[in-house]
PyMOL CGO cylinders between C-alpha atoms (Angstrom):
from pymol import cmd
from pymol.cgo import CYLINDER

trace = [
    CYLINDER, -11.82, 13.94, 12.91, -13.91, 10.95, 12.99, 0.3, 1, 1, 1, 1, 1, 1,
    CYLINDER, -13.91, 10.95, 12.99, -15.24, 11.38, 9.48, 0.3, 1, 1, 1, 1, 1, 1,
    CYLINDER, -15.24, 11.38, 9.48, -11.68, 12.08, 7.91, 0.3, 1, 1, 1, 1, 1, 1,
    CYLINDER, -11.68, 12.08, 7.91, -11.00, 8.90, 8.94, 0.3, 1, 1, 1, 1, 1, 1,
    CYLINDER, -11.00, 8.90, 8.94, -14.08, 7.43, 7.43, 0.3, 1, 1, 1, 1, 1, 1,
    CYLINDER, -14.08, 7.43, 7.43, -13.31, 8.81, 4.47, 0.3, 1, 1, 1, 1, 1, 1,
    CYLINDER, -13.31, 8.81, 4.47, -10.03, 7.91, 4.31, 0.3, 1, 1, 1, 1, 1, 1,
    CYLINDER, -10.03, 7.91, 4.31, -10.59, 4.15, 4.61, 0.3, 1, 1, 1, 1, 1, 1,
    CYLINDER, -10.59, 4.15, 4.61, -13.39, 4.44, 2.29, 0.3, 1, 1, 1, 1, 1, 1,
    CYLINDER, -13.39, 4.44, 2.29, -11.22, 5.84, -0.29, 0.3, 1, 1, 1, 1, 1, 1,
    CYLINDER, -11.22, 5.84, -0.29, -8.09, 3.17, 0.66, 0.3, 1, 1, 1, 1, 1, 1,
    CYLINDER, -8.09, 3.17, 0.66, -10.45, 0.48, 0.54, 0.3, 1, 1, 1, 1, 1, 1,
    CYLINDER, -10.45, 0.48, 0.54, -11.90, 1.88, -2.58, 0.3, 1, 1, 1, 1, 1, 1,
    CYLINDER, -11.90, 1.88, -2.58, -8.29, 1.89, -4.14, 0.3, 1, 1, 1, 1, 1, 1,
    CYLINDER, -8.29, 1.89, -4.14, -8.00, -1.56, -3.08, 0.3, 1, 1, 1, 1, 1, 1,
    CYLINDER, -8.00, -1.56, -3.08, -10.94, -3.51, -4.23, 0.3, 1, 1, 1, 1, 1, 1,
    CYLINDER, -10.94, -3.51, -4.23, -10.48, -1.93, -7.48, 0.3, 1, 1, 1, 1, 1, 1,
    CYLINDER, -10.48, -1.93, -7.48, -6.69, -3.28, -7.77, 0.3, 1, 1, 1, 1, 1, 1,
    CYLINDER, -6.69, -3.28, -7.77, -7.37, -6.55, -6.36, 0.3, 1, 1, 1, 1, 1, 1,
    CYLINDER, -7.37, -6.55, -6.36, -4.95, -5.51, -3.00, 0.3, 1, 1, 1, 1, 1, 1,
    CYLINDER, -4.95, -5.51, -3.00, -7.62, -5.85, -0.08, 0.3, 1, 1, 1, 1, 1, 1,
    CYLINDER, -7.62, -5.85, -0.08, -5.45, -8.98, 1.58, 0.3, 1, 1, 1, 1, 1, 1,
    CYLINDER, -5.45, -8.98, 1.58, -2.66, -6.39, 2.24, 0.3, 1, 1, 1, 1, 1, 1,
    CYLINDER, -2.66, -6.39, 2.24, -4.81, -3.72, 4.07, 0.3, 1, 1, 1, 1, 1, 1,
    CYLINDER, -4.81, -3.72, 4.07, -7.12, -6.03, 5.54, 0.3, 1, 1, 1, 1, 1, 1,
    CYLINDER, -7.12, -6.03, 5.54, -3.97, -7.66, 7.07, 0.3, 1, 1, 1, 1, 1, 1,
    CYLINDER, -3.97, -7.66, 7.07, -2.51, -6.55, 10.39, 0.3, 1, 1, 1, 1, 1, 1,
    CYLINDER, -2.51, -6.55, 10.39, 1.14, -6.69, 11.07, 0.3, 1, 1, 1, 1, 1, 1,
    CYLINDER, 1.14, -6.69, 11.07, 1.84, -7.67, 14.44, 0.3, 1, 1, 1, 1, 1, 1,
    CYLINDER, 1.84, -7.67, 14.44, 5.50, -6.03, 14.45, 0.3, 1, 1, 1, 1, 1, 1,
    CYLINDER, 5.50, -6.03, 14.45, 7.37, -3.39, 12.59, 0.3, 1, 1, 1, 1, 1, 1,
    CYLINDER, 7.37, -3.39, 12.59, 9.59, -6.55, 11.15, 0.3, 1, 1, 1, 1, 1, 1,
    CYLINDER, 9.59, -6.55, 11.15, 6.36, -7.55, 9.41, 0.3, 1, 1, 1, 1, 1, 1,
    CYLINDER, 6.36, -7.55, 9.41, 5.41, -4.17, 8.49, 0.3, 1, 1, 1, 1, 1, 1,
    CYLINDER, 5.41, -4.17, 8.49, 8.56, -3.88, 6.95, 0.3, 1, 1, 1, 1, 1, 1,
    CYLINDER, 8.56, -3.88, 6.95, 8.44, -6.74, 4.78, 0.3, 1, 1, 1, 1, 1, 1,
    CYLINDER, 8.44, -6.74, 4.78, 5.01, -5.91, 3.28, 0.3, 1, 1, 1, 1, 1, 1,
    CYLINDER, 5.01, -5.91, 3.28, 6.30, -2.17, 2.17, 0.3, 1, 1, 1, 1, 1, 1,
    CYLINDER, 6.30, -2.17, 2.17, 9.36, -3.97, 0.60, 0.3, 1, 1, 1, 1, 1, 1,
    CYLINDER, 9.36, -3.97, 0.60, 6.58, -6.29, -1.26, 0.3, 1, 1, 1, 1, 1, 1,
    CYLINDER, 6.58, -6.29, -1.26, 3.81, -3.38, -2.03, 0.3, 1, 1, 1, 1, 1, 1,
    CYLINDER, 3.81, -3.38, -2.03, 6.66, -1.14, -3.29, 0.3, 1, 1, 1, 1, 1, 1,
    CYLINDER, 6.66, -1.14, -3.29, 8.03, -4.60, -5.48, 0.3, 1, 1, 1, 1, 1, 1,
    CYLINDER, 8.03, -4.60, -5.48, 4.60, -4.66, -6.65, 0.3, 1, 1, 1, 1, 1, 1,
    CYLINDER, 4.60, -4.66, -6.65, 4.57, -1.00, -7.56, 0.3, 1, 1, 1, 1, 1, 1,
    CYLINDER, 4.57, -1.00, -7.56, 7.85, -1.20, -9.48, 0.3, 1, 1, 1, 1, 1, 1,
    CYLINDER, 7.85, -1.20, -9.48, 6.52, -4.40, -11.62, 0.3, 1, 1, 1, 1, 1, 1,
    CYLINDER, 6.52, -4.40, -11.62, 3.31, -2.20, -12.22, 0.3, 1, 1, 1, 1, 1, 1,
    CYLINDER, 3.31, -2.20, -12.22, 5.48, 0.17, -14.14, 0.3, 1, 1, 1, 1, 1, 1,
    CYLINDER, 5.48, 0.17, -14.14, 6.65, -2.19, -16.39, 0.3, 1, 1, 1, 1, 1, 1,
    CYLINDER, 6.65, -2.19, -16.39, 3.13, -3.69, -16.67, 0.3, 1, 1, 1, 1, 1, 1,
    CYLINDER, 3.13, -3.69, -16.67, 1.81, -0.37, -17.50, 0.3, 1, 1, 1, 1, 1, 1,
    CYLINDER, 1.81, -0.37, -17.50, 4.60, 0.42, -20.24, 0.3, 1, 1, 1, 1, 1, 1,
    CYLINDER, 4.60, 0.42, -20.24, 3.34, -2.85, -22.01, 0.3, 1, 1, 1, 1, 1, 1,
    CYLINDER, 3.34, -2.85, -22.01, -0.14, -1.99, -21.76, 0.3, 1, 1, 1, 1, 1, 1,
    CYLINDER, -0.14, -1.99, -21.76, -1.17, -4.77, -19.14, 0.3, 1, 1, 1, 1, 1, 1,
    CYLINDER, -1.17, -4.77, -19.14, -2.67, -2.28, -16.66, 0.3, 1, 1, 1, 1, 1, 1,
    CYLINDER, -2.67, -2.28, -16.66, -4.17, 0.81, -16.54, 0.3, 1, 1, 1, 1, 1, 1,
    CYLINDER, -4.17, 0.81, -16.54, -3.02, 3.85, -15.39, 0.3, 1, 1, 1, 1, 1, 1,
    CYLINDER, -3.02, 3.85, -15.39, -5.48, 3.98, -12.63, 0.3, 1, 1, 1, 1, 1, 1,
    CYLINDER, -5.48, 3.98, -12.63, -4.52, 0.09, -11.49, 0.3, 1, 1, 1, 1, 1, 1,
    CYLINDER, -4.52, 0.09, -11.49, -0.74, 1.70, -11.58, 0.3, 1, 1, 1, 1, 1, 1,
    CYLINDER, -0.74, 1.70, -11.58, -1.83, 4.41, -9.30, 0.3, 1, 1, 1, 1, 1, 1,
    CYLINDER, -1.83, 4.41, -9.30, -3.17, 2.29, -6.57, 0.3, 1, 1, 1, 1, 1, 1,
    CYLINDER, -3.17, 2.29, -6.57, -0.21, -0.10, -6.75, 0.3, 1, 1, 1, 1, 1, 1,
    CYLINDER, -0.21, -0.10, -6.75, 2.13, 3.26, -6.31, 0.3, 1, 1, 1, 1, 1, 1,
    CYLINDER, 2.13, 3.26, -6.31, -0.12, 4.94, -3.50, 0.3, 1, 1, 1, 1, 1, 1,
    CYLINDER, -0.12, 4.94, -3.50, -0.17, 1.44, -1.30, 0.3, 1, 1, 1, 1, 1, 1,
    CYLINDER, -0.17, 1.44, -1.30, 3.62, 1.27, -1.55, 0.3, 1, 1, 1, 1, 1, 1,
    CYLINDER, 3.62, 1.27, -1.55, 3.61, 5.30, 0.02, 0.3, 1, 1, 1, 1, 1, 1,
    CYLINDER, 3.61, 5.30, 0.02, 1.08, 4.10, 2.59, 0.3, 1, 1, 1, 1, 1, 1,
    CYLINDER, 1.08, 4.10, 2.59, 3.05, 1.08, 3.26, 0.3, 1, 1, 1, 1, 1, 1,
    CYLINDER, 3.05, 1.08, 3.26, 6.12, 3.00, 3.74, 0.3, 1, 1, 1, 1, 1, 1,
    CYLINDER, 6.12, 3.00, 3.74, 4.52, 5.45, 5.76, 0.3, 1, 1, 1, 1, 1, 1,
    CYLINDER, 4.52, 5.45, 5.76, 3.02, 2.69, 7.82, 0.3, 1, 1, 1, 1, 1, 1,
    CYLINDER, 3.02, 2.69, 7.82, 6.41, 1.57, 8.33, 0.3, 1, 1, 1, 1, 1, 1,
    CYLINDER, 6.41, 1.57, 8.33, 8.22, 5.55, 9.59, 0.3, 1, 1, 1, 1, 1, 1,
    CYLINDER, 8.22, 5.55, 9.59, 5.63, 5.41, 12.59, 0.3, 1, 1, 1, 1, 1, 1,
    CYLINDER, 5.63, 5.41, 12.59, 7.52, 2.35, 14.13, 0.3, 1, 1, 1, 1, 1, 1,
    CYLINDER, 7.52, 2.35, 14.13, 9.92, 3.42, 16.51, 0.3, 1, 1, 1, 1, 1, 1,
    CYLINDER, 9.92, 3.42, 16.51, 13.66, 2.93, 16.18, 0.3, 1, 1, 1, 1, 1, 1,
    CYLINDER, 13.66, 2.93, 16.18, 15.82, 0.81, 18.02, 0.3, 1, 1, 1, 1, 1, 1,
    CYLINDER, 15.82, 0.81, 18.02, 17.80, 3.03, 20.33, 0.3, 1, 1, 1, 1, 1, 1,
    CYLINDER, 17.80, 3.03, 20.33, 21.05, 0.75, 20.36, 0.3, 1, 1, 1, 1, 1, 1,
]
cmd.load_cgo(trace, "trace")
């Protein structure tokens, strides 16, 4: 289980350096408020990248990671528990 995890921060961190995004993973949210806020802003990102890419500003690849931090983001941000009331 251990090594899955390596492997799955080595290939996150991978994504990252290679779209310029490390600030965002290397960053810890303290609450689900702040967790929150970064998925809206990763999947704003995401959305600019497709423009980007339809103008030919970014690669395909650089689109990619922009699109699978936005999922991870958002996935980040189902594992906070809900508010009862």
């Amino acid at each position: 289980m251990k090594k899955l995890f390596v492997l799955a921060f080595a290939l996150m961190l991978t994504v990252a350096l290679a779209s310029g995004t490390l600030a965002v993973i290397v960053q810890e949210p303290d609450t689900c408020e702040e967790i929150s806020e970064l998925a809206d802003k990763a999947c704003a990102e995401a959305k600019d990248g497709v423009d980007d890419y339809a103008e030919g500003r970014i690669t395909k690849e650089s689109l990619d990671s922009l699109v699978i931090r936005c999922r991870a983001m958002r996935l980040a941000e189902d594992t906070c528990p809900t508010d009862p009331t």
